[in-house]
Chimera marker file (.cmm) of the C-alpha trace (Angstrom):
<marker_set name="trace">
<marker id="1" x="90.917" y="87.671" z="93.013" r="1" g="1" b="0" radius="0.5"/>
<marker id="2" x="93.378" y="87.806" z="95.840" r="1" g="1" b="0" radius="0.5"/>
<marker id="3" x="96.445" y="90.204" z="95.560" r="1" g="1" b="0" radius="0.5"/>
<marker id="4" x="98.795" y="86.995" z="96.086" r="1" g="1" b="0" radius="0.5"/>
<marker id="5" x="97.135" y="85.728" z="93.151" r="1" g="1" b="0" radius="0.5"/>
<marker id="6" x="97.263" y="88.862" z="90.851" r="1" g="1" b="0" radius="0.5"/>
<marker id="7" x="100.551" y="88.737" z="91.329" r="1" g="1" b="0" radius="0.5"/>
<marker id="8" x="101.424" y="85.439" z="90.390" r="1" g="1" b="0" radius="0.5"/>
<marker id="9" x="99.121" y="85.301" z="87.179" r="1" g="1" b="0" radius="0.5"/>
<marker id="10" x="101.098" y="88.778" z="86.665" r="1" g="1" b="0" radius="0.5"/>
<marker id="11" x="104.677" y="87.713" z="86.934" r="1" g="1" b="0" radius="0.5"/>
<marker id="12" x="104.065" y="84.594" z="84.727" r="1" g="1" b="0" radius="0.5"/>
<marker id="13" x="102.575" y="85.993" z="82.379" r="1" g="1" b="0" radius="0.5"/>
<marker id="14" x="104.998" y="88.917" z="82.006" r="1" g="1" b="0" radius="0.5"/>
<marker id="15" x="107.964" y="86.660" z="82.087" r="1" g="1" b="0" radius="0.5"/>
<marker id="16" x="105.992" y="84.327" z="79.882" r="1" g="1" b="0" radius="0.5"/>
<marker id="17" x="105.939" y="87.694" z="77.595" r="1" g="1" b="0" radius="0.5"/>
<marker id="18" x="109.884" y="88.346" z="77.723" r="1" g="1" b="0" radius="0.5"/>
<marker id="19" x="110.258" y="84.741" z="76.866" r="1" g="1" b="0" radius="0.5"/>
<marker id="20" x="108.546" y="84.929" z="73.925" r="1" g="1" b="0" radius="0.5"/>
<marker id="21" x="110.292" y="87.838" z="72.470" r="1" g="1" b="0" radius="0.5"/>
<marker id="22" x="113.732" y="86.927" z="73.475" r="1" g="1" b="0" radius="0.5"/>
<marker id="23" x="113.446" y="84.025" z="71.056" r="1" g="1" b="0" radius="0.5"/>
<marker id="24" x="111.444" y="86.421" z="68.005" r="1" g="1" b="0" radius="0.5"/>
<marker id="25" x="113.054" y="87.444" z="65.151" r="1" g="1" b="0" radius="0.5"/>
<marker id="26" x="112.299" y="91.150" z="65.495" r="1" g="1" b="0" radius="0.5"/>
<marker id="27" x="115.185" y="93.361" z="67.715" r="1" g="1" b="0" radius="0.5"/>
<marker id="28" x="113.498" y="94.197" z="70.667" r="1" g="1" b="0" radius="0.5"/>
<marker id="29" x="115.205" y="95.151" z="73.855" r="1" g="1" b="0" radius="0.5"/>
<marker id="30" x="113.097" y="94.170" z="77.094" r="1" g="1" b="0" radius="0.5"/>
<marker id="31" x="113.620" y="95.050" z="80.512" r="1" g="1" b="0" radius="0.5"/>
<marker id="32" x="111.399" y="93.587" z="83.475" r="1" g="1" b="0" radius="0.5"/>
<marker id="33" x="111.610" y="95.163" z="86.845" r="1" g="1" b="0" radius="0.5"/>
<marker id="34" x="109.106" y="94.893" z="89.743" r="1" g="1" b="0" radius="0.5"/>
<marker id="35" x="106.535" y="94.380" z="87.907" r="1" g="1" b="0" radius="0.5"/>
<marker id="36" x="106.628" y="96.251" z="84.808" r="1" g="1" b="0" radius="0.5"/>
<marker id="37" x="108.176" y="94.733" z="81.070" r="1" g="1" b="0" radius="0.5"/>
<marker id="38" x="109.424" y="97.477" z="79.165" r="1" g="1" b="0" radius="0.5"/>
<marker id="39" x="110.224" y="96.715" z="75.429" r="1" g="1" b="0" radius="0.5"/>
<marker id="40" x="112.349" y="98.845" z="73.389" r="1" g="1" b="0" radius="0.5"/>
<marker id="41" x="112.049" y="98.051" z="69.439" r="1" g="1" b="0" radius="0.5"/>
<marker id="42" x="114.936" y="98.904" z="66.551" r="1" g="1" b="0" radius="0.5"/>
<marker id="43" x="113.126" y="101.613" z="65.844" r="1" g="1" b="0" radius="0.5"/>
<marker id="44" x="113.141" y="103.417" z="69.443" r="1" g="1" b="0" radius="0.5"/>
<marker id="45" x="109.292" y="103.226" z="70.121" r="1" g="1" b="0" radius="0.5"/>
<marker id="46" x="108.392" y="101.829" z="73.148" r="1" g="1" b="0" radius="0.5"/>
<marker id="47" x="105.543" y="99.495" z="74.632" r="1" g="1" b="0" radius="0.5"/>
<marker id="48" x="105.309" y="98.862" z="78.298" r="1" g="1" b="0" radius="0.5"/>
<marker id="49" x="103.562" y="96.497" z="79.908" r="1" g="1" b="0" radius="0.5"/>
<marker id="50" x="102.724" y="96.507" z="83.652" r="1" g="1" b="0" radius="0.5"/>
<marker id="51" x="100.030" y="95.389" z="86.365" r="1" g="1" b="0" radius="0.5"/>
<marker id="52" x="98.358" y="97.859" z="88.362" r="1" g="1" b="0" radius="0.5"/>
<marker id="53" x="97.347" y="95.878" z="92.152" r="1" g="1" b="0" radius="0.5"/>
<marker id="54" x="94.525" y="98.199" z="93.070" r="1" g="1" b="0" radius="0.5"/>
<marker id="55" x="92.434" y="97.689" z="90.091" r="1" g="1" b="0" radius="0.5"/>
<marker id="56" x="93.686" y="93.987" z="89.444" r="1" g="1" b="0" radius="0.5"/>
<marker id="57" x="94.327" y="95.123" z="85.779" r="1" g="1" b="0" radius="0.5"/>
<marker id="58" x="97.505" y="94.864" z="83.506" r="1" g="1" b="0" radius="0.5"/>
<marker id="59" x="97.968" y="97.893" z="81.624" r="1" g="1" b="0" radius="0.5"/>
<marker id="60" x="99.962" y="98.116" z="78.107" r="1" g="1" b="0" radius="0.5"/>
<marker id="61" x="100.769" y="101.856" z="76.771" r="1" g="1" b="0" radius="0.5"/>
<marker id="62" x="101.554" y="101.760" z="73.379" r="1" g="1" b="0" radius="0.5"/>
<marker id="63" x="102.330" y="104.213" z="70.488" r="1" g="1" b="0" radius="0.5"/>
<marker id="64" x="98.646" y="103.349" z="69.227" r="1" g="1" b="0" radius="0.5"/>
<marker id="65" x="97.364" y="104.085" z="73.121" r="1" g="1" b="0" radius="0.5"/>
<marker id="66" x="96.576" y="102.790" z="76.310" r="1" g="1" b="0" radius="0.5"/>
<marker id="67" x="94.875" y="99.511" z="77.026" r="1" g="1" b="0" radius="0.5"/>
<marker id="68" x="93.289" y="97.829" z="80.794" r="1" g="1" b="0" radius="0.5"/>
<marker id="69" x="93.090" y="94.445" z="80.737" r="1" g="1" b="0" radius="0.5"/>
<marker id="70" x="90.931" y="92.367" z="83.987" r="1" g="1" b="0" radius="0.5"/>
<marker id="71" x="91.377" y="88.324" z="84.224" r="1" g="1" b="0" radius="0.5"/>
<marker id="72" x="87.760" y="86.736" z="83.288" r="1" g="1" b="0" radius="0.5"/>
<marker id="73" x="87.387" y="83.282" z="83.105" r="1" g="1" b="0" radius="0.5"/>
<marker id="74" x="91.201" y="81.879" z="82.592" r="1" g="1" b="0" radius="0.5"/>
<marker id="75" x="91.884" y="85.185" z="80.076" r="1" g="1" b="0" radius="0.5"/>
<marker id="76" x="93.205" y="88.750" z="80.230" r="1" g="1" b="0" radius="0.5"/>
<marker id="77" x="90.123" y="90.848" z="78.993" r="1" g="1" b="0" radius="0.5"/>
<marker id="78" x="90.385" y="94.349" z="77.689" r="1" g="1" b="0" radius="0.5"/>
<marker id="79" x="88.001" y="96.410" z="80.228" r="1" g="1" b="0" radius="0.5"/>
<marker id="80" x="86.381" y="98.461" z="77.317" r="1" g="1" b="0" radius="0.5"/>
<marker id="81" x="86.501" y="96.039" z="74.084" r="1" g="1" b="0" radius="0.5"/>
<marker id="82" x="86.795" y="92.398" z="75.450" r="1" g="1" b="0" radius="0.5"/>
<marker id="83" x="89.621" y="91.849" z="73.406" r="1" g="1" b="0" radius="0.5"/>
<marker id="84" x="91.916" y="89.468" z="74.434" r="1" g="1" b="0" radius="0.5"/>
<marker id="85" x="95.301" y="90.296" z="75.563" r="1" g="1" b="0" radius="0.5"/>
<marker id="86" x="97.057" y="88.584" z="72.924" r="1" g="1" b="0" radius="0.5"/>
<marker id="87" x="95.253" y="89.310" z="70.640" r="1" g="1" b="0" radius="0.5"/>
<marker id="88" x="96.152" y="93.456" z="71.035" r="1" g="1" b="0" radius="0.5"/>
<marker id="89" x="99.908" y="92.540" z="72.013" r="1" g="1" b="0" radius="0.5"/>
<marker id="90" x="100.125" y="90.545" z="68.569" r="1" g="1" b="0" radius="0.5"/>
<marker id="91" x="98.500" y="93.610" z="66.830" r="1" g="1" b="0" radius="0.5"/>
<marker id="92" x="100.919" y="96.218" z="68.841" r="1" g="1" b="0" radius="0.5"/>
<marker id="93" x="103.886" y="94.338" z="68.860" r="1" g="1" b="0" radius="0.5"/>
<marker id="94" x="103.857" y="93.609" z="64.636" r="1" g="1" b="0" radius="0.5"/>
<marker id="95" x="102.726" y="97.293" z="64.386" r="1" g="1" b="0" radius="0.5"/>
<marker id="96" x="105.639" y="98.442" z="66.455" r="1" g="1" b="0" radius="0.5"/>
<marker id="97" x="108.419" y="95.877" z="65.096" r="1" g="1" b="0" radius="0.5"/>
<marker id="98" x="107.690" y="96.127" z="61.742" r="1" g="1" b="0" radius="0.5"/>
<marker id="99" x="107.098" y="92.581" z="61.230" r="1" g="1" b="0" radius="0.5"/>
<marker id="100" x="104.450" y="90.113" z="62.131" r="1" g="1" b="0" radius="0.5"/>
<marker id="101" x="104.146" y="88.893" z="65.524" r="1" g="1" b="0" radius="0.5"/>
<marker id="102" x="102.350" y="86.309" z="67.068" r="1" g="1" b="0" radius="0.5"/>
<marker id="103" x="102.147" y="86.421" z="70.753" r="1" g="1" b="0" radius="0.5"/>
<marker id="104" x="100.597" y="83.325" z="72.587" r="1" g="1" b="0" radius="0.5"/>
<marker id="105" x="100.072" y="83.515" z="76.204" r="1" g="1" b="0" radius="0.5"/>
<marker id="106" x="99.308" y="80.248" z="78.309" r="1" g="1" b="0" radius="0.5"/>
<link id1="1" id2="2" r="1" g="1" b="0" radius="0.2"/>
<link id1="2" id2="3" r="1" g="1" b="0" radius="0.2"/>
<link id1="3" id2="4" r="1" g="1" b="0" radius="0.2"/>
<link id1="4" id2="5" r="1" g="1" b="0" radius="0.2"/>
<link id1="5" id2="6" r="1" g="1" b="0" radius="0.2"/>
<link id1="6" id2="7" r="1" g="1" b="0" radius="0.2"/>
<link id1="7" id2="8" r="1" g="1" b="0" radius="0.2"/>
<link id1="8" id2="9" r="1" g="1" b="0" radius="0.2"/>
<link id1="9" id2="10" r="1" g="1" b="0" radius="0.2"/>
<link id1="10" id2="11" r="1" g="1" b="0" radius="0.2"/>
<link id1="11" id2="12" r="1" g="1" b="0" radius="0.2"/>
<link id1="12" id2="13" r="1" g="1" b="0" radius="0.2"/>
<link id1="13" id2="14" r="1" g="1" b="0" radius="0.2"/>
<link id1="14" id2="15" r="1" g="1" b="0" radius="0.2"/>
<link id1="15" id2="16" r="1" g="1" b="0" radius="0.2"/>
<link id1="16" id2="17" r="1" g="1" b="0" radius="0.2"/>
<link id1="17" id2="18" r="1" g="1" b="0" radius="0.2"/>
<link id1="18" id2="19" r="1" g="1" b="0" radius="0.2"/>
<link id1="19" id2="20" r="1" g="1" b="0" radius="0.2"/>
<link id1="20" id2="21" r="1" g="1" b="0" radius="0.2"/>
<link id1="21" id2="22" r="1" g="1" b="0" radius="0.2"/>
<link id1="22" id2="23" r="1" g="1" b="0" radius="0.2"/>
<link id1="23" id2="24" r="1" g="1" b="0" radius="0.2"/>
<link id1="24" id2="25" r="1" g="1" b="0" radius="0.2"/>
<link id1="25" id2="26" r="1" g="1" b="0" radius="0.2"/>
<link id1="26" id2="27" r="1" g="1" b="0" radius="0.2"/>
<link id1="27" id2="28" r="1" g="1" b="0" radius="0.2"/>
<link id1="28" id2="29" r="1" g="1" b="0" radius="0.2"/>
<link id1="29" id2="30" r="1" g="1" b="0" radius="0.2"/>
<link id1="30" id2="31" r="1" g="1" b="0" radius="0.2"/>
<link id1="31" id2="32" r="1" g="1" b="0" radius="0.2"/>
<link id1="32" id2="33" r="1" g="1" b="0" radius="0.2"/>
<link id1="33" id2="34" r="1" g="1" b="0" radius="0.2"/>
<link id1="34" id2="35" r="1" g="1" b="0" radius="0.2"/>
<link id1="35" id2="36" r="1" g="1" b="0" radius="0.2"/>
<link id1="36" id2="37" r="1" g="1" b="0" radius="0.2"/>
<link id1="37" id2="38" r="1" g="1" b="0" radius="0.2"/>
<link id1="38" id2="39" r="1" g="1" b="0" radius="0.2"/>
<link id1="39" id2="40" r="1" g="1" b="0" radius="0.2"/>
<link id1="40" id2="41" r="1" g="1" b="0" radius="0.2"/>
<link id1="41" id2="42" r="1" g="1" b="0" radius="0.2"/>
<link id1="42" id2="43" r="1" g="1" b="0" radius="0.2"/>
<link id1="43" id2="44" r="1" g="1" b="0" radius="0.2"/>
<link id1="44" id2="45" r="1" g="1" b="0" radius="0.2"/>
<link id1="45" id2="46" r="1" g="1" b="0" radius="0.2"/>
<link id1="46" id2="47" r="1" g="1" b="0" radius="0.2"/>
<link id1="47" id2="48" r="1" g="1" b="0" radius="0.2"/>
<link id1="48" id2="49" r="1" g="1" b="0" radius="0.2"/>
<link id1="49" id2="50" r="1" g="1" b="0" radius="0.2"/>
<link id1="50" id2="51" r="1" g="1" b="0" radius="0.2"/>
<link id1="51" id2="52" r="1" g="1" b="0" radius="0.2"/>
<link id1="52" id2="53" r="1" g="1" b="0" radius="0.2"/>
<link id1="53" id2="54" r="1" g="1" b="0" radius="0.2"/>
<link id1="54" id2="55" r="1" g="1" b="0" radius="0.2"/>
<link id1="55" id2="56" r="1" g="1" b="0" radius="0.2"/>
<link id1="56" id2="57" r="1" g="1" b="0" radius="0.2"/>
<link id1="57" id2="58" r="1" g="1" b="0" radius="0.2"/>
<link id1="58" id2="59" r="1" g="1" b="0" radius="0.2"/>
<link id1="59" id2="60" r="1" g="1" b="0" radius="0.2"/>
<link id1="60" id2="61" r="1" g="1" b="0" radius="0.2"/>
<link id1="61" id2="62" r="1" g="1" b="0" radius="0.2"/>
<link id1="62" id2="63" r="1" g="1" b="0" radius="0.2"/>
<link id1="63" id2="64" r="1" g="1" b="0" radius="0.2"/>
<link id1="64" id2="65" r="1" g="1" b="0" radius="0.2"/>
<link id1="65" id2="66" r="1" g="1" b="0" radius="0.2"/>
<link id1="66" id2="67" r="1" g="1" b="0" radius="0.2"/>
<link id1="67" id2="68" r="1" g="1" b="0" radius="0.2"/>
<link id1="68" id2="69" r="1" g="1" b="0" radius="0.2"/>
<link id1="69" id2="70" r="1" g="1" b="0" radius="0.2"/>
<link id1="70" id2="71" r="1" g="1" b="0" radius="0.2"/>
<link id1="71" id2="72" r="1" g="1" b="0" radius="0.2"/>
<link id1="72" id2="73" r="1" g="1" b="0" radius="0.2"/>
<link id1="73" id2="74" r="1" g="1" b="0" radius="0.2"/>
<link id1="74" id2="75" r="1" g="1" b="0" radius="0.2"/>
<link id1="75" id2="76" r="1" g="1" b="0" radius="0.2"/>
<link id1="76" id2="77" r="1" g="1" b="0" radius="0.2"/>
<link id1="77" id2="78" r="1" g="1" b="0" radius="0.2"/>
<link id1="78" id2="79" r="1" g="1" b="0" radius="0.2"/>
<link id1="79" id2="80" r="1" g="1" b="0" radius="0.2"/>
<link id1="80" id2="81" r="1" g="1" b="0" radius="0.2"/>
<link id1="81" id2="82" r="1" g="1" b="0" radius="0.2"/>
<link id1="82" id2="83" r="1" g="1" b="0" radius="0.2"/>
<link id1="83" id2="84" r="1" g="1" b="0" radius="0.2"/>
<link id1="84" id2="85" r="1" g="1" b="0" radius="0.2"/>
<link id1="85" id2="86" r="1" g="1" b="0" radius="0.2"/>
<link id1="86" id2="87" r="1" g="1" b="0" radius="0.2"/>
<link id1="87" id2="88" r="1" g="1" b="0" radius="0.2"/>
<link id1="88" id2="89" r="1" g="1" b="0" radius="0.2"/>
<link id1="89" id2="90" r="1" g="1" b="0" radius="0.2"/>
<link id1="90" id2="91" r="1" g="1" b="0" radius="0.2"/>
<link id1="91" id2="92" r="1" g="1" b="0" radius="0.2"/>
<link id1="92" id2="93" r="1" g="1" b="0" radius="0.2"/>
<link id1="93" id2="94" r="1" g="1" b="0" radius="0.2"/>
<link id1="94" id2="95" r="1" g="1" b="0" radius="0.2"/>
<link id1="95" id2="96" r="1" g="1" b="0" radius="0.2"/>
<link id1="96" id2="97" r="1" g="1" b="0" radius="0.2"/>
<link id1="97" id2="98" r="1" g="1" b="0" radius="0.2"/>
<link id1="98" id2="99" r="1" g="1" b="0" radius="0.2"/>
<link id1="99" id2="100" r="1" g="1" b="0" radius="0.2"/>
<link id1="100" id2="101" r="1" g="1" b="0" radius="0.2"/>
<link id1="101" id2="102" r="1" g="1" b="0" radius="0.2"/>
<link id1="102" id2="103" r="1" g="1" b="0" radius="0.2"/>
<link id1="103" id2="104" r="1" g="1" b="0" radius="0.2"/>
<link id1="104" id2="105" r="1" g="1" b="0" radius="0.2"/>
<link id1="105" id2="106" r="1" g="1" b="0" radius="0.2"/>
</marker_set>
C-alpha cells in the first residue's frame, strides 16, 4: 500500500473512531492529533490509538496490552491473531468503560 493511502485509510478510520464515541453513552474524553486518538475514560485509564507509516500498521496500547493491526483485504487485521480491529476495540473499549461497547468501523 502506498503511504498516501495509509494515511487516508488511517485518518478515516480514526476520525470514524472519535465519531463513534462522541455519540456513546460511556464518558470518554478523546483527543486526535497528527495521527494519534487518545481516549481518556471516567475512570482515568487510557487507550491510544495510532498508525505507525513504516510498518503500515495501526497500533492500539491498552491497559490489557499492545495490539498491530495491517489492512488485508478491505479490514484492519491483528498481525499475530487475525482478529479484526473492531472486534478488539469493542472488547477494550467495554473493558475499559465499564459498559458494553460496540464499535463498527466502515
Amino acid at each position: 500500500m502506498r503511504e498516501s493511502e495509509f494515511h487516508q485509510r488511517v485518518d478515516a478510520l480514526l476520525l470514524c473512531l472519535q465519531s463513534q464515541l462522541d455519540e456513546a453513552e460511556a464518558d470518554i474524553d478523546s483527543d486526535l492529533s497528527n495521527g494519534i486518538l487518545s481516549l481518556t475514560f471516567e475512570n482515568g485509564s487510557k487507550i491510544i490509538v495510532n498508525r505507525q507509516t513504516p510498518n503500515r500498521e495501526v497500533w492500539v496500547a491498552a491497559k490489557s496490552g499492545g495490539f498491530h493491526f495491517r489492512f488485508d483485504q478491505a479490514v484492519w487485521r491483528d498481525t499475530r491473531t487475525g482478529e479484526l480491529l473492531a472486534v478488539l476495540l469493542s472488547k477494550v473499549f467495554s473493558e475499559q468503560a465499564g459498559i458494553s461497547t460496540q464499535v463498527i468501523l466502515d
